[in-house]
C-alpha positions in Angstrom: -27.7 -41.9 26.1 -28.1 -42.8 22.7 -28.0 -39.9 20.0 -28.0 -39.9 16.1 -25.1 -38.8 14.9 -26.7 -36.0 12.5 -28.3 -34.6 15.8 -24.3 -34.7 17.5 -22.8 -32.9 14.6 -25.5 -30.6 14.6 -25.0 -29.4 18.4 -21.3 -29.4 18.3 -21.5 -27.8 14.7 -19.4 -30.4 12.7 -20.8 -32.0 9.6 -22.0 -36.4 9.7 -19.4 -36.8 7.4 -16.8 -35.4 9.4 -17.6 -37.1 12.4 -17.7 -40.8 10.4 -13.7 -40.0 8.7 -12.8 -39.0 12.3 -14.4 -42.1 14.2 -12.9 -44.2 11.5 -9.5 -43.1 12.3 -10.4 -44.1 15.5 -10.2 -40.7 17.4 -13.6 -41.2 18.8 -14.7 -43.2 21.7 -18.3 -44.1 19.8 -19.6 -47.4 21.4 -22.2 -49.3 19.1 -25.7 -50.5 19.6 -25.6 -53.9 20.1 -28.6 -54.7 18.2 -28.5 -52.8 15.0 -24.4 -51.5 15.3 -25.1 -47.8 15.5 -22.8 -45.2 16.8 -24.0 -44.1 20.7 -22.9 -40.8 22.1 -21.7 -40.5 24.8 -19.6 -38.2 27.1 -16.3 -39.3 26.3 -17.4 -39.5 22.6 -18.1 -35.7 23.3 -14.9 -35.0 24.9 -13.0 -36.2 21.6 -14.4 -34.5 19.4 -14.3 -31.2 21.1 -10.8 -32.2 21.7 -10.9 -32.7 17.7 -11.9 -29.5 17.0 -9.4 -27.6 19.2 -6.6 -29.1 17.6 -7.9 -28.8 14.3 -8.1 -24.9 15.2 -4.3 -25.4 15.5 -4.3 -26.0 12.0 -3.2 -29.3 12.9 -3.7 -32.7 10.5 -5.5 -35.9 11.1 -2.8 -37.8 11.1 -0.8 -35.7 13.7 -4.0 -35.6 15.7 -3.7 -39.4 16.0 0.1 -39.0 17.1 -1.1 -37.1 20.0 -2.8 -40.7 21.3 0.5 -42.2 21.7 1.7 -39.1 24.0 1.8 -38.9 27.6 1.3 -35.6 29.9 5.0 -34.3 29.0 4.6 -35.0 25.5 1.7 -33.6 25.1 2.7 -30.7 26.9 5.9 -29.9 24.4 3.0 -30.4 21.6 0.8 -27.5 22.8 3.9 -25.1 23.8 4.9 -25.7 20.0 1.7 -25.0 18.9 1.3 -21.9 20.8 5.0 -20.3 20.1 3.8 -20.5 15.8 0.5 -18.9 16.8 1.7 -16.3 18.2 3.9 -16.2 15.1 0.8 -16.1 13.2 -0.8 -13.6 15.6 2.3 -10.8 15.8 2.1 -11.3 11.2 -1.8 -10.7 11.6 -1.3 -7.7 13.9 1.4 -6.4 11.3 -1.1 -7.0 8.3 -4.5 -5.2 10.6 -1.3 -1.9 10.8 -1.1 -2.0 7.3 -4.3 -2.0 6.3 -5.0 0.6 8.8 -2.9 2.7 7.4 -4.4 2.2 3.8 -7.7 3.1 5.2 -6.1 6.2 6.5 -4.4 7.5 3.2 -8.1 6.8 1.6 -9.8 9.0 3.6 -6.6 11.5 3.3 -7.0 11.6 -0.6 -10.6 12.9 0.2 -9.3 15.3 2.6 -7.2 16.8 0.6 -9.2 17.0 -2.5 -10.9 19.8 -1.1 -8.1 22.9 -1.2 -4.8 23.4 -1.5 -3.2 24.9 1.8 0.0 26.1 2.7 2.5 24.3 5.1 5.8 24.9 6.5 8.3 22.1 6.9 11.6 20.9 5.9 12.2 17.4 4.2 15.1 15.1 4.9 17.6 14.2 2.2 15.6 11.4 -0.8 18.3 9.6 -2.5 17.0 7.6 -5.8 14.7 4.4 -5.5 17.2 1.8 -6.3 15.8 -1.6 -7.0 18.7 -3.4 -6.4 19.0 -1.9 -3.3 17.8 -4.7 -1.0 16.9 -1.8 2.2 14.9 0.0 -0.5 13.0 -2.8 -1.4 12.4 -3.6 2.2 11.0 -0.2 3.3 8.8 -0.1 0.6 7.4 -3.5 1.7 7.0 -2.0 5.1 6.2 1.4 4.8 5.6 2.7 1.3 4.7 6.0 2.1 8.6 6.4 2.7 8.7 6.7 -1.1 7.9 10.1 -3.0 7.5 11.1 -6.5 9.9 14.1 -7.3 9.1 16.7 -10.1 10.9 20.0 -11.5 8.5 22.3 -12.4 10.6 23.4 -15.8 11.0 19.4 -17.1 7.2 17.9 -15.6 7.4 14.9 -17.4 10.8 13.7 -16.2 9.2 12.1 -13.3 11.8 10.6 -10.6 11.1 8.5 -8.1 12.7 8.3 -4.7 12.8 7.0 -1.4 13.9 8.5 2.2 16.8 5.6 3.0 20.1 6.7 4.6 21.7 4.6 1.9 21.5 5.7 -2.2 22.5 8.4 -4.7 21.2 11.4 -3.4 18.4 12.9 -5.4 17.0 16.0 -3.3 19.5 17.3 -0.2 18.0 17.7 3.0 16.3 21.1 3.7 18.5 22.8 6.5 15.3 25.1 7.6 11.9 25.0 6.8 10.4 25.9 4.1 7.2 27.0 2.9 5.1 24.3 1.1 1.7 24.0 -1.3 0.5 21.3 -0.2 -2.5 19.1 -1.8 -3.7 15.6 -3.5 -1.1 15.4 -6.4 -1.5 12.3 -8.8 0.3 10.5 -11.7 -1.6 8.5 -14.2 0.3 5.3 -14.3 0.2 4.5 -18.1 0.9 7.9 -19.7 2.3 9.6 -16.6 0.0 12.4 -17.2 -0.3 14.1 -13.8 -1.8 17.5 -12.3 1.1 19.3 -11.6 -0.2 22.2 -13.3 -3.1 22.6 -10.8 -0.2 23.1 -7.8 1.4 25.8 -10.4 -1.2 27.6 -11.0 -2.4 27.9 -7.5 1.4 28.8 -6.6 1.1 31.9 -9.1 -2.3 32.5 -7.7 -1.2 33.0 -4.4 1.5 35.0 -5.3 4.4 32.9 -5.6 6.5 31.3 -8.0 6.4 27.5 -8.3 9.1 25.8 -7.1 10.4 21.6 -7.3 7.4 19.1 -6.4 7.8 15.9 -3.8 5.2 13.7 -3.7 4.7 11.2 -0.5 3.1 8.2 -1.9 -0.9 7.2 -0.8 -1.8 4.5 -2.4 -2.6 3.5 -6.0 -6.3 2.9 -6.9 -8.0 2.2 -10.5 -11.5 3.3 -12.3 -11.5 4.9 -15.6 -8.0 5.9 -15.2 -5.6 3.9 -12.9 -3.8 6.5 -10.6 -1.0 6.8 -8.1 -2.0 9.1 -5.7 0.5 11.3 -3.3 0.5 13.9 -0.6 2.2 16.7 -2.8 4.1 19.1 -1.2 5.7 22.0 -3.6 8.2 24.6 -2.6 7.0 28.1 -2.6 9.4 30.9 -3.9 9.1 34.6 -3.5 8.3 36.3 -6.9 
């Protein structure tokens, strides 16, 4: 059955253009009209380009494409298990990325929860040692889970903001709580280019409810910009008895 070759790429949803490169690298069993030479579908000719497209899906090239010719079953076979072994590679990355952006999504909508009071918390925190850079398992639990990182602030010195991380390995900047504690805990934030931050709110409230303000650790959100470019943290400071 003869078919114009704009009405073929249209159904199988491949540009004219494509489907000229491809038949001139010979991957497509076009016949020609004998009379005026033009291309005439047929089934096979549909069969290699669908074949076309699936390998193309496989991120594969052209010219390996045209390798695939010279294969027989076995050949072929090793192909496709290679293929599928660095999709799944691709996959298991993709699944790691749709994780992590879940977990942006949720310290979004946990900024907006907890812009809306302070409560109190009890807890105990696990020893944070410094945030080394050349620390090479620092770096690589901040790639993976930054919100293993906190901001740490003493109430009497606010601006000497220090940064840590919970790592078994480091100096140690805050010992591990052997009980729990009781905790203000809301939305604390630093402004990243003057490291301005609201640690006075969490004071105040602290004095408000009747306690004195203790040492402030920050969990880390997520950073986001506007008028004034933010790091944003679950804060968490230590309530002590007046």
């Amino acid at each position: 059955m003869v078919r114009q070759i704009g009405l073929v790429a249209k159904v199988l949803g491949v540009s004219a253009s494509k489907l000229r490169y491809w038949d001139k690298k010979g991957l497509i069993r076009f016949k020609r009209n004998s009379e005026n030479n033009y291309r005439t579908f047929s089934f096979q000719a549909m069969m290699d380009i669908c074949d076309i497209i699936f390998y193309r899906d496989l991120s594969m090239s052209i010219d390996d494409i045209q390798k695939l010719s010279s294969k027989d079953e076995s050949g072929l076979n090793n192909i496709l298990k290679e293929n599928r072994v660095s999709l799944q590679a691709q996959i298991e990355k993709l699944e790691k990325s749709v994780e992590k952006i879940d977990k942006r999504i949720s310290a979004v909508e946990s900024i907006e929860e907890l812009k809306e009071n302070f409560t109190i918390v009890k807890g105990k925190f696990s020893q944070i040692n410094y945030f080394d850079f050349d620390n090479t398992a620092h770096v690589e639990i901040y790639l993976e889970n930054p919100e293993e990182t906190v901001v740490f602030l003493n109430c009497e010195n606010p601006l000497d903001i220090k940064y840590g991380i919970f790592a078994e390995s480091g100096d140690e900047l805050r010992r591990a709580d052997t009980e729990k504690k009781l905790y203000l805990q809301g939305l604390f934030w630093v402004s990243t280019s003057s490291k301005f931050s609201n640690l006075n709110e969490f004071i105040e409230e602290a004095k408000q409810r009747r306690f004195s303000p203790g040492n402030l650790v920050g969990e880390y959100l997520i950073t986001t910009g506007g008028e004034v470019k933010k790091d944003y943290y679950i804060g968490k400071m230590e309530l002590l008895k007046c």
